[in-house]
N, C-alpha and C positions, 0 to 999 in steps of 0.2 A: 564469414564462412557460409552463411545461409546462404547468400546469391550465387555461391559460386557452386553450393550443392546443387541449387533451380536450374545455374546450368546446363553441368554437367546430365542434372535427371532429364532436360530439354533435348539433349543431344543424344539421350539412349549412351552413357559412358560404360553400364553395368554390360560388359563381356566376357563370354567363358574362352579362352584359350585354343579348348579343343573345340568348340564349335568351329572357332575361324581359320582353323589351319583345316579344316574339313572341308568347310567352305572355297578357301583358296585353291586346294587340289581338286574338286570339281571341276573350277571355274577352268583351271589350266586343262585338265584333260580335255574337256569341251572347245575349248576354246582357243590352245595354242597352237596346234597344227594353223588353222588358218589364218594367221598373223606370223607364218615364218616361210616368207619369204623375200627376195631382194628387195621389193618397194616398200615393207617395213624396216628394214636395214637401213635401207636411204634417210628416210623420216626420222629413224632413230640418230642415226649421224646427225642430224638437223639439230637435235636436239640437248646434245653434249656440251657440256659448261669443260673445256678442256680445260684440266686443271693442273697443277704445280704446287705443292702446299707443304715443301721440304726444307727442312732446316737449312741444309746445303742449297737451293737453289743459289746461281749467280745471276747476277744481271744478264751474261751473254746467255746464260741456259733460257731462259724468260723471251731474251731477244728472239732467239733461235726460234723459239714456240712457235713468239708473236709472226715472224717472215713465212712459218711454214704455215700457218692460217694464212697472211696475206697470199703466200703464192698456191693455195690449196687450187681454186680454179682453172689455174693454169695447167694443173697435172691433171686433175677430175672434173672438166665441163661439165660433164651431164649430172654431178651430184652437187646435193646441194652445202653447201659448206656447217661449222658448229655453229653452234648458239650464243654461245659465249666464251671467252676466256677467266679461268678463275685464278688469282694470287692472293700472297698476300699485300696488307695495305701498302710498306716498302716498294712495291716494284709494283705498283696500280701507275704512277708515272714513267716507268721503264715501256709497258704497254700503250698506255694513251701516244707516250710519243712516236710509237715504230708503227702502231696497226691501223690498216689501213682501210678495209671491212668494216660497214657497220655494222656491228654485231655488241653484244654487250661486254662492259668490263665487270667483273665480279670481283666483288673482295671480302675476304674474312675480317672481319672485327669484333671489336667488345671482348676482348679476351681470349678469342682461339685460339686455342681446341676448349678449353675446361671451364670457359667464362669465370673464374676465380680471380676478380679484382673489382676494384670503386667502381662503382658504375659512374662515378665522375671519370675516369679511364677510358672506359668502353664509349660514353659518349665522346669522348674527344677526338679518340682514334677511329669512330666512326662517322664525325664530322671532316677530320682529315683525308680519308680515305673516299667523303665524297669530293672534297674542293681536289682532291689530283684527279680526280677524273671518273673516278669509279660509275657506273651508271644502276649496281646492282650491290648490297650489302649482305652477307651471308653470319650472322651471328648465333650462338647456342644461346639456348635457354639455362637460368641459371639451376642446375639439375638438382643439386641437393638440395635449395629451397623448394623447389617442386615435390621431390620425394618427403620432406620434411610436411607438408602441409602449405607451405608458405604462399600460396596461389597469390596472393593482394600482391604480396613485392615483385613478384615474378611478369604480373603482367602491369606493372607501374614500371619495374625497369624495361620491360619490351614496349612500352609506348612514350617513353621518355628516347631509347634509341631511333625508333619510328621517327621522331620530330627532327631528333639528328641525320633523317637519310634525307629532307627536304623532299625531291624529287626522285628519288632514286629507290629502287624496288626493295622492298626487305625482304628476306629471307628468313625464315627464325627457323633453325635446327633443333629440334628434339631432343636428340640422341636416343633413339629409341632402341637401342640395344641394350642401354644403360636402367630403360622405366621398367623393363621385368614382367611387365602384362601387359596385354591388351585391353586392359582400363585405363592403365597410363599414358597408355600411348593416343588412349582416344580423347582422353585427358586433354594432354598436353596438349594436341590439336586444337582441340577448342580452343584452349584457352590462348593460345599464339592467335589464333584469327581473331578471339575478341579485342586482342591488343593491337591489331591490325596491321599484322603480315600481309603481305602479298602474294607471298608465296609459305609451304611449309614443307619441311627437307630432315628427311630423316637423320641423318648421322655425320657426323667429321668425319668418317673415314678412319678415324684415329684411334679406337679401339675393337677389341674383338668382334664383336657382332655388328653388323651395320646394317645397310638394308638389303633387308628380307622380304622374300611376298607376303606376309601377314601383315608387316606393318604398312606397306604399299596398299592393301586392303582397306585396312583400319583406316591410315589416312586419309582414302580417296573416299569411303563412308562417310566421315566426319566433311569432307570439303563439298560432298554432296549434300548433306542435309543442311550445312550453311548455307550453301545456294539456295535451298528450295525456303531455308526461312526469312532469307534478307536479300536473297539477290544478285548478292554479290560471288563473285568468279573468281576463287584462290588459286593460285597457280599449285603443283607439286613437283619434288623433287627429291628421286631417289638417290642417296648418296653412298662410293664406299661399298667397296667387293663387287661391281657391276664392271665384271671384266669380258666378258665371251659375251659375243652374241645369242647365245640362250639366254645367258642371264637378263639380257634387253628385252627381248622378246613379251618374257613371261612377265615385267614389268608393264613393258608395254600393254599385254592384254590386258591384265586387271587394271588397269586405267583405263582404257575402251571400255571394258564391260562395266566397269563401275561407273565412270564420268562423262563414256558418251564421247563423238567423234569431235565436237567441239573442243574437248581438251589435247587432242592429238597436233598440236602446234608445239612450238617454243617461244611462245608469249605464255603461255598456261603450265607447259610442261618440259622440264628437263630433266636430264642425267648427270650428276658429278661423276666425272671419271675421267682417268687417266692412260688406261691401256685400251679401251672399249673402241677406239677411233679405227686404230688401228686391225684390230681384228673386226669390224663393220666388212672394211675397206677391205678384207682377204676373203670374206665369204660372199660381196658382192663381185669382185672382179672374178672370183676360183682363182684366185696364186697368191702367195703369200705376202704382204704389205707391211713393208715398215717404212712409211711416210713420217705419222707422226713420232 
């Protein structure tokens, strides 16, 4: 427990709540007006992990996705296409076979949504999910061992999955609607990077709260001061309730203002979502779009 306190004190984890929601609404007043308009739209589009993550999905709903990514440029030349596609592990080989884009495959493993199973499971399903094709692994963190204390298991299971992704980008989700502060959340950050995520992604989507500008804050704090001690370049990703293009926007700036125009790509930075495509796509043209 003592290393992981040296950490956490390394990282400045000790946050008050109301400070960062103080902080957040500053930043936005100042700073959204001029990150809203159509050529952050575009960008933002660029950067959607188009996702599908429903009980019901079928194989042709999936297919369907995947032809309306393949034929996206044929409708929008001048924009630039998503980031990725995201499923689950089942239909990561329904997408390798139709898509035709190189763009990334994403897929949930180790147990989503609740990570609640062996982590002999989650590696298996997460080494399955890279041999059909996956080129990006989206996994939760195991939450109650984190809120219990349990930091050592937590990041021996995220660096045991990590081994499982080979080549393939990890994602470690948070769920930070689920850690209740902004200590947790900056917590958790750490400790995902020290297990070496590639990326770190707030929420499943899957319950109440998901992501929020404080914790889009918090994270891109924590993935700054990693950079500034090691070097290394976390990607983020906001996940979950990022529906309307405001919601993008104001994501979008506190990741400029916090991380810097370096991170405004989609090798660093994405968005899980599933409605967000389409409303880009109605306030970039002015008329209303239902593509995806």
């Amino acid at each position: 427990m003592e290393r992981f306190d040296e950490l956490f004190k390394k990282y400045n984890c000790e946050l008050q709540d109301d400070q960062v929601k103080k902080e957040v609404e500053q930043m936005l007043a100042d700073h959204f007006a001029e990150n809203n308009n159509s050529e952050v739209y575009a960008t933002c589009l660029s950067l959607i992990d188009l996702t599908s993550l429903n009980g019901t999905d079928t194989e042709k709903q999936i297919v369907d996705m995947t032809q309306k990514v393949n034929e996206f440029k044929t409708h929008f030349p001048s924009l630039p296409n998503v980031g990725a596609i995201c499923v689950y592990p089942s239909m990561v080989p329904v997408v390798k076979k139709n898509l035709i884009p190189k763009i990334g495959i994403a897929s949930v493993a180790a147990g989503f949504p609740a990570s609640q199973t062996f982590i002999e499971v989650k590696i298996a399903e997460t080494s399955m999910a890279v041999m059909e094709g996956a080129s990006e692994i989206d996994v939760v963190i195991s939450i109650g061992k984190f809120l219990s204390g349990q930091y050592e298991e937590v990041r021996e299971e995220l660096q045991e999955i990590k081994a499982a992704c080979r080549g393939s980008h990890l994602k470690v989700i948070i769920e930070s609607g689920a850690l209740l502060s902004a200590t947790n959340i900056k917590k958790a950050s750490v400790l995902s990077m020290s297990a070496g995520a590639d990326f770190i992604k707030t929420s499943t989507g899957k319950i109440p709260v998901a992501a929020t500008p404080e914790a889009t804050y918090i994270m891109c704090s924590a993935i700054r001061e990693w950079h500034e001690h090691t070097g290394e370049k976390i990607g983020y990703k906001p996940a979950g309730g990022i529906v309307t293009t405001e919601d993008a926007v104001k994501h979008y700036t506190i990741v400029k203002e916090v991380l810097g125009e370096e991170w405004l790509n989609n090798k660093l930075f994405r968005i899980g979502a599933s409605r967000l495509a389409n409303n880009l796509l109605s306030d970039i043209t002015g008329k209303e779009v239902k593509y995806f």
